[in-house]
Structure formats: C-alpha cells, structure tokens
C-alpha positions as CSV (number, residue, x, y, z in Angstrom):
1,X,-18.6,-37.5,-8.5
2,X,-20.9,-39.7,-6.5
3,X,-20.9,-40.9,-2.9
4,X,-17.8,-43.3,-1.9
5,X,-16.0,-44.4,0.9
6,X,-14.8,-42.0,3.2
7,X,-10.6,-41.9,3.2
8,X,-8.5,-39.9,5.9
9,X,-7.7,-37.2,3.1
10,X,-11.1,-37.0,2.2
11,X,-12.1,-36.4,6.3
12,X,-9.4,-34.0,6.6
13,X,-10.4,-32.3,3.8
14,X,-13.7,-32.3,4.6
15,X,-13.0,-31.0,8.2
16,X,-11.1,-28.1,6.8
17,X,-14.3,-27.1,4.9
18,X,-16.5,-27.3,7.7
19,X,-14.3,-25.5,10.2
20,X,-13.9,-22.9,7.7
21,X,-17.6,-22.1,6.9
22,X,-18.5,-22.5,10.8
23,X,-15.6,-19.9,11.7
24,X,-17.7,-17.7,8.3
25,X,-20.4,-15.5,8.4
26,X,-22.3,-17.6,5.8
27,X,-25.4,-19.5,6.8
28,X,-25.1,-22.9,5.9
29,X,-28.7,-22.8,3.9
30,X,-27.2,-19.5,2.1
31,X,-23.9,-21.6,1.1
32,X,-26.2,-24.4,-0.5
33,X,-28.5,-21.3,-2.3
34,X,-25.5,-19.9,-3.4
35,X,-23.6,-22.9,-5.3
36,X,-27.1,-24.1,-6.4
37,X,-25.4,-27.1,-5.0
38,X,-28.1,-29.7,-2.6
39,X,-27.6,-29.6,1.2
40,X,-26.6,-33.2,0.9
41,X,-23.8,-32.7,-1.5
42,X,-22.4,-30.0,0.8
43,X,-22.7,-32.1,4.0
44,X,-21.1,-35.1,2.1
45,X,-18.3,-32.8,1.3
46,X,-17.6,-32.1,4.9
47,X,-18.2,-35.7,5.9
48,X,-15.6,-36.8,3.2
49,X,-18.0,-39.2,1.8
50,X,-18.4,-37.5,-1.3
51,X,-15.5,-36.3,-4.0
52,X,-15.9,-33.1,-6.1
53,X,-13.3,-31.1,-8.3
54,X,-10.5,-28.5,-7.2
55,X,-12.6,-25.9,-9.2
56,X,-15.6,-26.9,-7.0
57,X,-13.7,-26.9,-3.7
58,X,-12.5,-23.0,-4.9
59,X,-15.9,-21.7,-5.8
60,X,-16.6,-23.2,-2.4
61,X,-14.1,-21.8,-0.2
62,X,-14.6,-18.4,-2.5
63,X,-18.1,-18.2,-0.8
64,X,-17.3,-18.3,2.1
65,X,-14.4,-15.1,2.1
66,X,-12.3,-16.7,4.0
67,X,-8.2,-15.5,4.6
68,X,-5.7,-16.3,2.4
69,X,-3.8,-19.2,4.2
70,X,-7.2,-21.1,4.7
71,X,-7.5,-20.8,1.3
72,X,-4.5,-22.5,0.4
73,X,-4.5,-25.0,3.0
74,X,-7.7,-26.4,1.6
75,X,-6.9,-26.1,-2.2
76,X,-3.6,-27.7,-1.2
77,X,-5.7,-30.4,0.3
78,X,-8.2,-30.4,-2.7
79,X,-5.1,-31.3,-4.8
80,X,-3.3,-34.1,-2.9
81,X,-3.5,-37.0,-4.1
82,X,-5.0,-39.7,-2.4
83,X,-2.3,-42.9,-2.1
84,X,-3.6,-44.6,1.3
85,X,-0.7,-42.6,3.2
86,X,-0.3,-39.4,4.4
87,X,2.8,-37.5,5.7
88,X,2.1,-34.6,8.1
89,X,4.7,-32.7,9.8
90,X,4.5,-31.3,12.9
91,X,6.9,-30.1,16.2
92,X,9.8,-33.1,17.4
93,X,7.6,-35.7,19.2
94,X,4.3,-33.1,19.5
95,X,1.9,-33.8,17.3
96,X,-1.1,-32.4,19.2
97,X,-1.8,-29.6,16.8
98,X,-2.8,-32.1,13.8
99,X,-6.0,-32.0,12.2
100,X,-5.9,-35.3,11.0
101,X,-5.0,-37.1,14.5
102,X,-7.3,-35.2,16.3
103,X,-10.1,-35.9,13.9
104,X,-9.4,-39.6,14.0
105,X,-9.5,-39.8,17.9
106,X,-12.4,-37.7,18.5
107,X,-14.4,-40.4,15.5
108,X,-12.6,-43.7,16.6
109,X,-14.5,-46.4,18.0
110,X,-11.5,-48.7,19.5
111,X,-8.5,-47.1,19.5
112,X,-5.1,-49.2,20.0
113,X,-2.0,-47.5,21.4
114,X,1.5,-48.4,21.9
115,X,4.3,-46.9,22.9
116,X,8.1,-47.7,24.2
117,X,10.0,-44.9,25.5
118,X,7.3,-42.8,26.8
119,X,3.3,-42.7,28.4
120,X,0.7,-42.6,25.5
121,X,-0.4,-38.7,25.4
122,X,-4.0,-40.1,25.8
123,X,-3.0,-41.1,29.2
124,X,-0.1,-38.6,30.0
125,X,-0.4,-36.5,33.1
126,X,-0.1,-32.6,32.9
127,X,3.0,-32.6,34.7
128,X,4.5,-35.5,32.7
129,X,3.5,-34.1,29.4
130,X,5.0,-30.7,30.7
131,X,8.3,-32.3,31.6
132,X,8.4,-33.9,28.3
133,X,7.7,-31.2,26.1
134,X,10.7,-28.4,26.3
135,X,9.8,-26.1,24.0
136,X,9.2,-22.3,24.2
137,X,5.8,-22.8,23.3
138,X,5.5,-25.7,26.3
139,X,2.7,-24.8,28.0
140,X,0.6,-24.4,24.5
141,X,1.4,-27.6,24.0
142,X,0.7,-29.3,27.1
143,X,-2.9,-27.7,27.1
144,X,-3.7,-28.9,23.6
145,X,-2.4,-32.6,24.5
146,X,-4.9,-32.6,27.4
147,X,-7.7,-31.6,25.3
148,X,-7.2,-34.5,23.0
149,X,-7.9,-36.5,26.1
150,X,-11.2,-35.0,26.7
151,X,-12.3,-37.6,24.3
152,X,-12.8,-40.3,27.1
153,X,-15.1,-37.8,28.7
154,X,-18.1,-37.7,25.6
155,X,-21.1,-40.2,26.3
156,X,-19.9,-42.5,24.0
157,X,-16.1,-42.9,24.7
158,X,-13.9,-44.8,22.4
159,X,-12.6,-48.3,24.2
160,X,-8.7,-47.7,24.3
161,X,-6.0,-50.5,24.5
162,X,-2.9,-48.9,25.4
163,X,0.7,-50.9,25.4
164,X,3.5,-49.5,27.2
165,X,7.0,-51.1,27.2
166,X,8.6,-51.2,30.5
167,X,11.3,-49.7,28.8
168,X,9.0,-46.0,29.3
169,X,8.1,-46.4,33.1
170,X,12.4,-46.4,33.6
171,X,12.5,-43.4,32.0
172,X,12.3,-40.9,34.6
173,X,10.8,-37.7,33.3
174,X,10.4,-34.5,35.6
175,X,11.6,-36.5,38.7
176,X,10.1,-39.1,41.4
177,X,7.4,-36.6,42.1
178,X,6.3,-36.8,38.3
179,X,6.5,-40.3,38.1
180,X,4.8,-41.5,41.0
181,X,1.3,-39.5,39.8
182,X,2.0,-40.8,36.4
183,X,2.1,-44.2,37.6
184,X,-1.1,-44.0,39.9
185,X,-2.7,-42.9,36.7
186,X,-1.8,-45.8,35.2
187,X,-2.7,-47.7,38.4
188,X,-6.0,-46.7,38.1
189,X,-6.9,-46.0,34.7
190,X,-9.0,-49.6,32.7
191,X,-7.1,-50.7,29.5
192,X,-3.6,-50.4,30.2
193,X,-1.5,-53.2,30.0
194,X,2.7,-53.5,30.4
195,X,4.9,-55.2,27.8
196,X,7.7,-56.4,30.6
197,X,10.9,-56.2,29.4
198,X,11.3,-60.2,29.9
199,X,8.5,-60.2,26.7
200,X,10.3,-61.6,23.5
201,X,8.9,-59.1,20.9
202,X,8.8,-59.8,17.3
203,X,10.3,-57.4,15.1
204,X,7.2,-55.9,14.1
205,X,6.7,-54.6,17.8
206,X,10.0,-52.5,17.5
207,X,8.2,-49.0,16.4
208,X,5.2,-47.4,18.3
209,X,2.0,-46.9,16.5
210,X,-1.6,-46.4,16.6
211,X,-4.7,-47.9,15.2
212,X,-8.2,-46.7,15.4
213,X,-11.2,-48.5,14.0
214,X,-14.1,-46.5,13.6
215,X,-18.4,-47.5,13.1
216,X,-19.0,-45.7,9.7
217,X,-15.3,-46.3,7.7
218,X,-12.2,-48.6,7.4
219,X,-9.4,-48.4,10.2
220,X,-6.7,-46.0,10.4
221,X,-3.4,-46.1,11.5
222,X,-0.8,-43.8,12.6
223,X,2.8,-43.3,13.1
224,X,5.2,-40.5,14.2
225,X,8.7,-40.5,13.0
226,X,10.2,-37.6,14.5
227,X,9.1,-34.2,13.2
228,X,6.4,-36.1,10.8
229,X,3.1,-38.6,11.5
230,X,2.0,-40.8,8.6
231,X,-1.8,-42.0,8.8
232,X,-2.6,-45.0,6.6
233,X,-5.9,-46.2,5.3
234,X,-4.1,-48.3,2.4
235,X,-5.4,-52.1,3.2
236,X,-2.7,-54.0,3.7
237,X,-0.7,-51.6,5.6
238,X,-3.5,-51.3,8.0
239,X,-4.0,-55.3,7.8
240,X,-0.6,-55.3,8.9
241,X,-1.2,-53.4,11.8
242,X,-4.3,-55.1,12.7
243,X,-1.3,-58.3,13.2
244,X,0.4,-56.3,15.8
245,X,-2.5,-55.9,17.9
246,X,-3.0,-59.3,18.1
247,X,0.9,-59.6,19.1
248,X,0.8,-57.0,21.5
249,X,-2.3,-58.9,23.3
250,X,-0.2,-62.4,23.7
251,X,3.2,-60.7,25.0
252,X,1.6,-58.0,26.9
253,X,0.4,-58.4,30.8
254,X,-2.7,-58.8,31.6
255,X,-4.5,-56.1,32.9
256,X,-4.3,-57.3,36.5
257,X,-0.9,-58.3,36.4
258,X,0.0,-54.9,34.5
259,X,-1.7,-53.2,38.2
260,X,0.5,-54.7,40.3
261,X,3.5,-53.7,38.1
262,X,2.1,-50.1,38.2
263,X,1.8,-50.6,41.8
264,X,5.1,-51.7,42.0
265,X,6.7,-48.8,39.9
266,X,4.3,-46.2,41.6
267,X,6.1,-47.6,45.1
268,X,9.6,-47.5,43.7
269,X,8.8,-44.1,42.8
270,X,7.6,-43.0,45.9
271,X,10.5,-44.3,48.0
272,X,13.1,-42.2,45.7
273,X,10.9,-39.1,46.2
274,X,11.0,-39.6,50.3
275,X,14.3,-40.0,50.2
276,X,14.9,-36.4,48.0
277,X,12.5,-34.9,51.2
278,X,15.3,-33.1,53.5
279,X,14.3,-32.4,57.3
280,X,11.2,-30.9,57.0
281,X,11.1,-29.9,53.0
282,X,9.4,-30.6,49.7
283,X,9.5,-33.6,47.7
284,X,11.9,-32.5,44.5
285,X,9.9,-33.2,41.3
C-alpha cells in the first residue's frame, strides 16, 4: 500500500511498532536488511503514514522476538478496522495509561480542553489529582498524570485552551488546603478561562471533551465516558467539535475576568482552611 494520510489507528499502531523495536535488541538498519523492506517503508510504518498487511505487520513483529502479549496487542491493532472512531477502555475516570491520548498530546499543536466537574489533568495539581484518584494503584496513577503534563515543558509546547465549568471549582476535592493550591494554579497558569455558572450553554456544551489539532494531520478528538475514551478523526464528528470551541469561546470568561474568579475562589478557599487551623495547628487538607 502506498503513502496516505495518517489516522489515530494508524499512529497508534505505528507507535506500538516503534516502541516495540526500541525496547528490542534489533538495530533499526538490521530490521530494514532483514525484511528487504526500505528504511522509508519502515519509518512510514511507525509514523502511521503508510498502510501494509497483517501478514507484513507479523513478519515484522516476528523480527523483532518480542513477548507474547506485544505480539497480540499489535496484530490486534494490525486487524482493527479503521471507522474514524476508536473505543479504548481504561480505569473509571484515569485514562493516563493510554497510548493513544498520550500520543496525541505529546504531537498536538493546539490542544482544546473542557471540563465540568473536575480540573483538566493537564493542569491538575499532584495533590488534587491524588485526592481524586482512590484507587489501590493511586500513587501510579498520579505520577503518570503528571508526566503527561511534562508536555508544556518541550521547546515547542502545544498552545492549550482549557474550559472549566464553575460547576468543578465547587467541588471540593481533598479539602481547603487542596483547593486553594489548585486554584493559584489556575490563578497563574495562561489559557484558562471559567464557564460561570450564569453562562447559558447550548446543549452541545453538556459533555467534556478534547480536541487537538496537529501540523502534519487532521484534528483529533477525544471523549471519556466512564471506564472508556473514544478518539475520533471521522470529519464531521470532529467538524462538530471544532463548533464547540467556538461556543465555548463566546460563553466562556475572558481570560482576565476568569483570574479574578480564580482569585476569588483561591480566597474563599483560603478563608475555610484558616478557619479549620485550631490554636496553634495545621491547616486540615
């Protein structure tokens, strides 16, 4: 099959392969000797700009030895077909461990975020993400969800617009101690803006999503419905999500008004923690 345009099933699959070989003992020049494929076709491959068949994808994955479960993870991939959406499951409300998300945010350009009953996890702090995650397996989660924010720390950042509903800075997670450093990182982080509750919000503003646009491929977007995220590249879905950006930037805030509301919430926090302080003890967080 010939070059095409990249799709998020292609990029996932051809992340998979690339992770797999790199985690190998096989040389990158030996893998292109031994298929008697060209070192373009292979890099394609892991790019996702290029299709091949599930035999080829084996004979690939066979050269490189890997374990059984990679194996089936990518021929799984390798055999999914491609329909503009796809459903990936993952822990209640943690999605930090997928491939696919964390691949799209570390290659997005612009990425738009909104979100209702909770603090992006782009911008969450580590105490607020720990609150919010109870789970055995907490504090594995917690670390992974502030790796995916080391993304705003590479030389060429992607511009965020993140939405929160007013509804998510009531919400009180981990106490007034939690809240208040969550709010000053709001307070002082660019590109946040508050939907007030006072906003009249068309329907389409009832559900949180994501949508990334990217330099070298269409735009993405992404949804979690409880245990499960569905990422769409299907044109019109993402068309449709496109509208809601623009939405979202005539009800929202602006971004000085949305600092004084921080400011606000960061001082109504900070009250209710001083007033948790007995004589001569600890804030409660």
């Amino acid at each position: 099959m010939d070059s095409r345009e990249s799709n998020a099933l292609s990029r996932e699959l051809g992340d998979a392969l690339r992770r797999a070989r790199r985690r190998s003992e096989v040389r990158f020049g030996a893998l292109v000797e031994e298929l008697g494929w060209s070192a373009g076709k292979v890099s394609k491959l892991e790019r996702g700009t290029r299709g091949t068949s599930p035999l080829d994808i084996a004979r690939y994955v066979g050269h490189l030895r890997t374990d059984q479960p990679t194996y089936d993870h990518i021929m799984a991939l390798a055999q999914e077909p491609n329909t503009g959406h796809l459903v990936r499951p993952h822990r209640l409300a943690i999605p930090d461990s997928l491939r696919a998300l964390i691949l799209h945010e570390q290659t997005a350009r612009v990425i738009w975020n909104y979100q209702i009953i909770a603090i992006p996890g782009l911008l969450q702090t580590q105490d607020y993400a720990r609150n919010l995650m109870s789970t055995s397996q907490g504090e594995c989660y917690v670390a992974l969800r502030m790796a995916r924010q080391n993304i705003f720390d590479k030389p060429r950042p992607p511009k965020g617009h993140f939405f929160i509903h007013e509804a998510a800075l009531l919400r009180t997670v981990g106490g007034p101690q939690v809240m208040y450093e969550q709010m000053l990182q709001l307070l002082f982080r660019g590109g946040v803006r508050l939907v007030p509750f006072a906003a009249s919000l068309p329907a389409s503003l009832e559900v949180a999503f994501t949508y990334m646009t990217f330099t070298d491929h269409p735009p993405v977007s992404y949804s979690s419905i409880g245990a499960a995220g569905v990422f769409s590249d299907d044109v019109e879905t993402t068309d449709q999500f496109y509208t809601c950006c623009d939405e979202l930037d005539q009800v929202a805030l602006s971004e000085e008004q949305s600092r004084s509301e921080f400011a606000r919430w960061a001082d109504r926090y900070d009250r209710l923690r001083e007033a948790q302080r007995g004589p001569g003890g600890e804030a409660v967080a």
